[in-house]
N, C-alpha and C positions, 0 to 999 in steps of 0.2 A: 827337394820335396816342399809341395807349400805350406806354409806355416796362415793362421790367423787365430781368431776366435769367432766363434757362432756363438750366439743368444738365445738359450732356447730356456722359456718359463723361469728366464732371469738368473739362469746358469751359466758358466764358461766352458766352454768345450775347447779344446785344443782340435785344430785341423787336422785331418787325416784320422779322425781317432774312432770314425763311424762305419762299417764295409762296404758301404752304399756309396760311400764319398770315394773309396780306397777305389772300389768298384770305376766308376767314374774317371778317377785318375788313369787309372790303367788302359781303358778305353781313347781315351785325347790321341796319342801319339797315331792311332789310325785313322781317327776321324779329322778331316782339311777344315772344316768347317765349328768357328765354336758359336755355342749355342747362348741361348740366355742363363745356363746352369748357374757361371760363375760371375755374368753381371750380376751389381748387388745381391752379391753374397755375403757383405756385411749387415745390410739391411733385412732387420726379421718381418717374417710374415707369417698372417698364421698358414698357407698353403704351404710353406718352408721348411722342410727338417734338415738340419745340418748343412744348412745354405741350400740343398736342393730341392728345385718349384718344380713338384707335382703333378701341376696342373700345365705344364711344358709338355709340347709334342712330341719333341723330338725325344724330351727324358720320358717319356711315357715308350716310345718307343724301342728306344737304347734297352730300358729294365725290363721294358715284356722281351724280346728280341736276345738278351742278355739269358734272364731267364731260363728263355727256351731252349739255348744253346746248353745252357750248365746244366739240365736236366737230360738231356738228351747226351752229353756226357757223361753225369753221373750214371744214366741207365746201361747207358757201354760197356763201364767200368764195373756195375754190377754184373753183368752178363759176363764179363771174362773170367771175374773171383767164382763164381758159380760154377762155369763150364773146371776152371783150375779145381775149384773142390770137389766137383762130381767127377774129374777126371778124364772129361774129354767130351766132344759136341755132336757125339754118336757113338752108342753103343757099336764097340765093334761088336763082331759075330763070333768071336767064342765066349764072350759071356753071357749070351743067350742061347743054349739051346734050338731054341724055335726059330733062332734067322740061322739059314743060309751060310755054312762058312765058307764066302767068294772063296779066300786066299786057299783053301785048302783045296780048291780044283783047279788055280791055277799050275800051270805047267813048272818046273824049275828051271832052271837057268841050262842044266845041260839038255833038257828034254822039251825045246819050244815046240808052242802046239799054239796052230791059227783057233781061234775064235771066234766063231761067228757073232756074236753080242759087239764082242770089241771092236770088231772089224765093221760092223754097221756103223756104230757112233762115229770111231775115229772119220769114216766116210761122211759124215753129216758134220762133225764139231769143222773137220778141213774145208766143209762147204759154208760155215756158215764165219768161218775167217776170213775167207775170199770176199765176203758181201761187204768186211770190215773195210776194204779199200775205196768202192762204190758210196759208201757210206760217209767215208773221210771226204771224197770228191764232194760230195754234196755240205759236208759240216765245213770245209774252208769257201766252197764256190759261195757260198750265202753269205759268209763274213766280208769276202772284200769289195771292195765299189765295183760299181755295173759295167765298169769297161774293161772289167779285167776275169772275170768270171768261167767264163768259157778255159782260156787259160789256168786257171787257175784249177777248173775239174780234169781238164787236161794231163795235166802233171800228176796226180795220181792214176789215172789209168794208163794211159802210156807206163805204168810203173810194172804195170801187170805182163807187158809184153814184154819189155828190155829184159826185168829179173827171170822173169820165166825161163827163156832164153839161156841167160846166164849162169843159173841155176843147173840147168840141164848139161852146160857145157863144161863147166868147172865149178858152179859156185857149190855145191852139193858134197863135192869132193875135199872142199877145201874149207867147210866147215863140217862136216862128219867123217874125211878118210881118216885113214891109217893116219895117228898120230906122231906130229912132230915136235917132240920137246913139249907137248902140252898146251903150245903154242896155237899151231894151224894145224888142218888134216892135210895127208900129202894127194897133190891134186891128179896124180894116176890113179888113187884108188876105183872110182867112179867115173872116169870120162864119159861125157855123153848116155851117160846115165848106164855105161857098162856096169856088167853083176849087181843090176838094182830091177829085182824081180817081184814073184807072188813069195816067197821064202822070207822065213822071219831072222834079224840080226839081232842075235841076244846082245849085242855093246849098246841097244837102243829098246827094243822092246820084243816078249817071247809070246807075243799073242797077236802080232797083225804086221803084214808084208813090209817088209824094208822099204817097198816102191811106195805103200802108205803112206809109211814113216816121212820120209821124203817129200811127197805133196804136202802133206801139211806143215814141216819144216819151212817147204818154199813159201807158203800163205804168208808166214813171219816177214820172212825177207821182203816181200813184194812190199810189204805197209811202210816196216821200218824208215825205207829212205822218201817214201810218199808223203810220209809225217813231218822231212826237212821241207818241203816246199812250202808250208804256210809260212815259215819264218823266211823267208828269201822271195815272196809271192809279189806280186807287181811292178818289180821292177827285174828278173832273172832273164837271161836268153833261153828259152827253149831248147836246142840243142846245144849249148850248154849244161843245164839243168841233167840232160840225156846223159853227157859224158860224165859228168859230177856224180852220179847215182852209179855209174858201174865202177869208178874206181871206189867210191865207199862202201859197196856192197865186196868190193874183192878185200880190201885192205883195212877195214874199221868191223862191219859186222860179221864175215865169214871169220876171222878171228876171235871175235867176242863169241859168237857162238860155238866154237870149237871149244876154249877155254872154260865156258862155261857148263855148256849140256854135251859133251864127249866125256865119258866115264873118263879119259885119260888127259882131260882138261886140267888148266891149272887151275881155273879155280874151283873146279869140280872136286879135284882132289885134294884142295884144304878147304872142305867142305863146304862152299861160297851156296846160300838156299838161296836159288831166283828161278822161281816154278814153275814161271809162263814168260818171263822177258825184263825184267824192268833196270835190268843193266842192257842185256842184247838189244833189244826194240827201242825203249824208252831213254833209256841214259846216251845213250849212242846216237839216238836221233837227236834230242834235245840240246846235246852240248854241240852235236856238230852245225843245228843252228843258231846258235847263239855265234859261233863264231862265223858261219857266214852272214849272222845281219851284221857283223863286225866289217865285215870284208867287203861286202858290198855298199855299204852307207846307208843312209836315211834315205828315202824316196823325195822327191820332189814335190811339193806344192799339195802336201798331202791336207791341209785342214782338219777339221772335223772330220771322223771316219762314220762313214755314214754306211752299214753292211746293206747289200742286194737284193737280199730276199731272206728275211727271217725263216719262213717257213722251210728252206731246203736247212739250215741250221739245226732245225728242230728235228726233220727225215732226217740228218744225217746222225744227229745223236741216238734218234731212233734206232736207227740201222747198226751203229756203232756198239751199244748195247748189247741189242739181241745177238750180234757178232760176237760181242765178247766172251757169249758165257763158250761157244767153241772155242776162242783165244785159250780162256784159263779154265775149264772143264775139261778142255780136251786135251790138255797139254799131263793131263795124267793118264795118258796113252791108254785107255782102259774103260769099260763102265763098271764101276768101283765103288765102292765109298766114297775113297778118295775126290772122284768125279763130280759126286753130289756133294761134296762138301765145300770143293772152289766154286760150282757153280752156285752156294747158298751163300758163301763170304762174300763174292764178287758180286753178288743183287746188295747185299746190306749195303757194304763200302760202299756202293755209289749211288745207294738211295740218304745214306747218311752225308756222304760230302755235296750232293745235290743243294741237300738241306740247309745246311752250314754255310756255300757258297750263297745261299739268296739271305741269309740271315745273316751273315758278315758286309753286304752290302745294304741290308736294311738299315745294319747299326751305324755303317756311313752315313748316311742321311739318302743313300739312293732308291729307286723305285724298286721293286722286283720284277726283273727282267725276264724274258723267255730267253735273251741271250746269255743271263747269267746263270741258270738251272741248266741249263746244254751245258756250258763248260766248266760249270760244275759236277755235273755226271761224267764227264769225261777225265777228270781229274781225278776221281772216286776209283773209277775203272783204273788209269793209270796205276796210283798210291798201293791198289791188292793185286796187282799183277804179280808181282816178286812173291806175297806170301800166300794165295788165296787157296793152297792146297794144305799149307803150314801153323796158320791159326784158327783160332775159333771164332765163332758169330761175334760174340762182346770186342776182339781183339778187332775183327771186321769192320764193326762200327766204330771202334777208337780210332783206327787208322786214318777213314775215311772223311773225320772230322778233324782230326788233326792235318794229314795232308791237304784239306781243301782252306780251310784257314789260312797255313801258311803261303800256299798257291796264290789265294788271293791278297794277301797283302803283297805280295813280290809284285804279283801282275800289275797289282793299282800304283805300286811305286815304279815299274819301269814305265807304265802308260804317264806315269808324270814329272817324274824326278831324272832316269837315266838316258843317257844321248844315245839310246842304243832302240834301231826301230826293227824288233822282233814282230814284225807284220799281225802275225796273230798269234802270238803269245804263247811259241812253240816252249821255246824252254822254260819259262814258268811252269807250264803243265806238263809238261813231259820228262823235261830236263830233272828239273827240280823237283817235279812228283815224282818223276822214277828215282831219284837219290832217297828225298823222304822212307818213301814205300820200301827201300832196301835196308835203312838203318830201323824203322819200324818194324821189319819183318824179324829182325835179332832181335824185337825189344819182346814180340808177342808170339814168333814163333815155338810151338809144345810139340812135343811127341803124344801125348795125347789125341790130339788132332789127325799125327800123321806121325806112322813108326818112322817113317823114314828119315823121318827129320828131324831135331834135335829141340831142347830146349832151350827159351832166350834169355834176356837177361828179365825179365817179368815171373821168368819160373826158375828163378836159381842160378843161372848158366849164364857167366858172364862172357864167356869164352867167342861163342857165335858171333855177339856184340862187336868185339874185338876184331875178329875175323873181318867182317861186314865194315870197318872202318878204314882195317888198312887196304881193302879191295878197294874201296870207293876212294881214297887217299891215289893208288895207282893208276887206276884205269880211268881219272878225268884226267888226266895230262893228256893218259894215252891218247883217249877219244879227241880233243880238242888238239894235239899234237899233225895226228893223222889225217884229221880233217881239212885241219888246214892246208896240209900237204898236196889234198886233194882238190880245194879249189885252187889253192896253186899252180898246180899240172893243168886243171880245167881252162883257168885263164889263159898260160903259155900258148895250149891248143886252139879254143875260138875266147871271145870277152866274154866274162860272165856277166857283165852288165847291159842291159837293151840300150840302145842312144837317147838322151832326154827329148828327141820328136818321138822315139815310141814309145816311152814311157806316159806323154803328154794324151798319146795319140789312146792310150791305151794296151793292154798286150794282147785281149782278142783280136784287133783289127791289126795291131803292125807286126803279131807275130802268126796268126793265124787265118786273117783276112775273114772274119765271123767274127756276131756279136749280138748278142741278145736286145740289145736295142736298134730303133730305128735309126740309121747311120745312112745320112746324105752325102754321099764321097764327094767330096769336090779335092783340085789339083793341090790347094795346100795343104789337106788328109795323107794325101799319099807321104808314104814314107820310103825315101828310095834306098837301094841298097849300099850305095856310096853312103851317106847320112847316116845310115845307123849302124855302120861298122867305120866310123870313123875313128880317128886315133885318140880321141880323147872318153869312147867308150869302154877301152881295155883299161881295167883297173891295175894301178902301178903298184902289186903288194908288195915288191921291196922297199916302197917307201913310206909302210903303214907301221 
C-alpha cells in the first residue's frame, strides 16, 4: 500500500486515508497507462486535493465514469432489496383477484391439454432462436479480417444443416430419451425422430407437442457449437471444423443437456437452476474453445486486428438480442409470467452489462466503441441466461454489471498479457460469462420470482450456492476433458489446421474459393492441394 504525506492548508495527511485516493488505488491494476494523478503528488497545488489534479482529463474522466458505474450499481442493489421486501417482481395472480389465475387452467401433470396461446409463442420464441445463428454469422463475420470472412459466416450456417440432421438422427434421442444413469438419454428412444408427434410429453412439457418441444431444443444445439468457431476462426479446415462439431454435439452437449433439462438429469435432480443454457450452450461452448485455441496455436502474422466491417457486428448483435428474448423467454415453455419475467431480466442484464462494458473501457483510457457496446450486450445476454427466469429486475441488473466487468477485464488481459489467441474472445464471454451467470444465478436466484426455483444465497439459502459450485467444480474438466478428446479424433481423421499458404492466402479464397474482396488470382494465389495438406499442417497433440 502507498505510503506518503499530502499538504493540504498546512496539514499532514497520511496516504490512502481519503476514498477518492482509495478510489484511485483500486482502479491502477486495470488501467496500462498512468496518468499525471501520481506525478507530483508531493507537490501542493491549490487544483490538488489529496495529491489528486482536478483539472486532469483523464481523472475527470475515471470519477465521472466511476461515478456512473457506482450509482448504476447502487440502483441494482436497491431494486433487488425492494423486489426481496415486496416479495417478488410480479404480482402473481392469486393475490389479486382481478388477474387472471394462468396456473389454475393449466392442465396437471396426469391430464396434458395442448394450448393454443403456448403453442403460438413456443412457434415464434423457436423461430426467433434460429435467427440467433444468422445473427452470430454476422456478429463474428464483422470481427475477423477481410480475407477471412466469408468463412468465417460459413461456419455458423453450415451449423444449421450438419446439427439439424444430427438432431433428427440421434441427437434428440440422446439428449431427451429414456434416461441412462442421468447421464445421457438412450439413443433408441427417438430414432429418426420416431414417436415425436403433435401429442404432449409431460417429462418436458403438458401444453405444446413433444415435436415442438424438440425444434426448439434443436435451435440450442444448432448455436451452441457455431459459438466454438469464433475462437478457432482463421486459421480452422473447414471440414474439419464439420467433423469437430458432430462429435461435440454427440459427446459434450447432448450430455449436458440431458443432465441438465431431463427431469431424470443429474443435475436436474440435485437441483442445478440453468433456465435457458448457461452451462449447455455457454459453458460447453466456451471451454471447449479455449482449449481449441490451445490446440490449434496462434495464427500467423496476425498484427493489429483490424475487424471487416463494423456494421454486420452491430446487425449481428442486433439480431442476436432480438433472438434472445426467444432463447430465455421461451425456454419457459409457456406464455406465463414466468415468460414475461425472463424476457424483462434478460432486456435489463444486457442493457446494464452494455453499459458497464463502454464504461469500464472509458476508465482505461479507451474511446467508446461500437465494438465494445456489441460485446458487451452479448456478455449481458450470456451472464442471465442461466437465471433469467429465476431472479428479479434489481438481481438482473446486478448480474449484468457484474458479469460485464469481470468479462472485460479477462478479455483485455488475454488480448495483452496471455500466449493464448482466442480469435474473438469466445471464452471470455461465453466461457467465463456462462461460469459467472451460473454462480450469480445461486447468489440472486428467489422463489419469489419463480416458484419453481429456490432461494440463493442473497435470500438466505446457502445451499443452491453450494450446489452451483460443486457443479461448476465437475463439469469444467468434463467439458474441456471431452473436448479435447474431440479435436483429437478430429485431427487423427483430416488436420484441423489449414496450411500457412492458406492461412496466408486467407480462408475465403483457399478454403472456399470466394471472397468479398477484389481478388486478382494469379499462379502464386493458388493454393494446391499437395501444399495444404502437407505433413507439417496436422497438428502433433501428443506432443502438446
Amino acid at each position: 500500500m502507498r505510503q506518503g504525506y499530502v499538504n493540504i492548508v498546512g496539514t499532514k495527511v497520511t496516504g490512502m486515508s481519503n476514498a477518492l485516493d482509495a478510489f484511485n488505488f483500486i482502479l491502477n491494476p486495470i488501467i496500462h497507462h498512468r496518468s499525471s494523478v501520481l506525478q507530483g503528488y508531493h507537490q501542493p497545488s491549490p487544483q490538488r486535493i489529496m495529491g489528486i489534479d482536478f483539472t486532469d482529463k483523464i481523472v475527470k474522466r475515471r470519477i465521472i465514469t466511476g461515478s456512473v458505474l457506482s450509482l448504476l450499481l447502487a440502483l441494482s442493489i436497491a431494486m433487488t432489496c425492494f423486489d426481496a421486501k415486496k416479495g417478488g417482481a410480479y404480482i402473481m395472480a392469486d393475490d389479486d383477484p382481478s388477474i387472471i389465475n394462468y396456473n389454475a387452467a393449466l392442465p396437471t401433470e396426469e391430464e396434458p391439454q395442448l394450448l393454443p396461446g403456448d403453442i403460438a409463442w413456443m412457434l415464434a420464441a423457436t423461430a426467433l432462436v434460429l435467427l440467433m445463428t444468422p445473427g452470430l454469422a454476422f456478429f463474428y463475420g464483422g470481427m475477423v479480417r477481410a480475407k477471412n470472412v466469408i468463412s468465417t459466416l460459413l461456419m455458423s450456417f453450415v451449423a444449421m444443416g450438419v446439427i439439424t440432421m444430427l438432431w433428427t438422427v440421434v441427437g434428440f434421442s440422446l439428449a431427451f430419451g429414456d434416461s441412462l444413469s442421468g447421464y445421457m438419454g438412450n439413443p433408441a428412444t427417438f430414432p429418426f425422430y420416431n414417436n415425436v408427434g403433435a401429442a404432449a410429453d409431460t417429462n418436458f412439457s403438458n401444453t405444446i407437442p413433444l415435436a415442438l418441444y424438440s425444434l426448439f431444443q434443436l435451435k440450442f444445439a444448432i448455436i451452441t457449437p457455431a459459438l466454438i468457431s469464433g475462437a478457432i476462426a482463421e486459421r480452422v479446415r473447414f471440414t474439419s471444423y464439420i467433423i469437430f462439431i458432430v462429435l461435440f454435439s454427440l459427446f459434450v452437449y447432448c450430455p449436458l443437456a440431458h443432465m441438465t433439462w431431463h427431469p431424470d438429469g443429474l443435475l436436474a435432480k440435485a437441483g442445478i437452476l440453468d433456465f435457458a443454457g448457461g452451462t449447455v450452450v455457454h459453458m460447453s461452448s466456451g471451454y471447449a474453445a479455449l482449449v481449441g485455441s490451445i490446440i490449434l496455436g496462434p495464427r500467423k502474422n496476425v498484427g493489429k486486428m483490424q475487424p471487416a466491417n463494423i456494421p454486420f457486428v452491430m446487425l449481428g448483435t442486433a439480431l442476436l438480442w432480438f433472438g434472445w428474448f426467444g432463447f430465455n423467454a421461451g425456454s419457459a415453455l409457456a406464455a406465463d409470467p414466468v415468460a414475461v419475467q425472463a424476457f424483462l431480466t434478460t432486456n435489463t442484464a444486457t442493457a446494464a452489462a452494455m453499459l458497464t462494458w463502454v464504461f469500464v473501457d472509458h476508465l482505461r483510457g479507451s474511446k467508446s466503441t461500437a465494438m465494445g457496446a456489441c460485446v458487451g450486450a452479448v456478455v449481458g445476454l450470456v451472464v442471465i441466461t442461466p437465471g433469467a427466469g429465476f431472479v428479479t429486475v434489481g438481481g438482473a441488473a446486478c448480474m449484468g454489471m457484474i458479469g460485464a466487468f469481470i468479462s472485460n477485464v479477462v478479455a483485455h488481459y488475454f488480448n495483452t498479457k496471455a500466449n493464448i489467441d482466442d480469435t474473438l474472445d469466445v471464452w471470455p464471454c461465453h466461457g467465463l460469462g456462462g461460469t459467472v451467470g451460473m454462480v450469480l444465478t445461486s447468489c440472486f436466484a428467489t422463489v419469489s420470482a419463480n416458484a419453481d426455483g429456490a432461494d440463493g444465497l442473497f435470500y438466505g439459502d446457502a445451499t443452491l450456492f453450494w450446489h452451483h459450485l460443486v457443479a461448476l467444480v465437475c463439469l469444467i474438466p468434463y467439458i474441456m476433458g471431452m473436448s479435447f478428446l474431440c479435436y483429437q479424433i478430429t485431427n487423427l481423421i483430416y488436420p484441423l489446421r489449414v496450411g500457412e499458404k492458406s492461412e496466408k492466402l486467407g480462408l475465403d479464397m483457399s478454403q472456399h474459393k470466394e471472397s468479398i474482396m477484389v481478388h486478382d488470382e494469379e499462379e502464386d494465389d493458388v493454393v494446391k492441394p499437395a501444399d495444404d495438406l502437407d505433413a507439417s499442417s496436422r497438428i502433433e497433440l501428443g506432443s502438446m
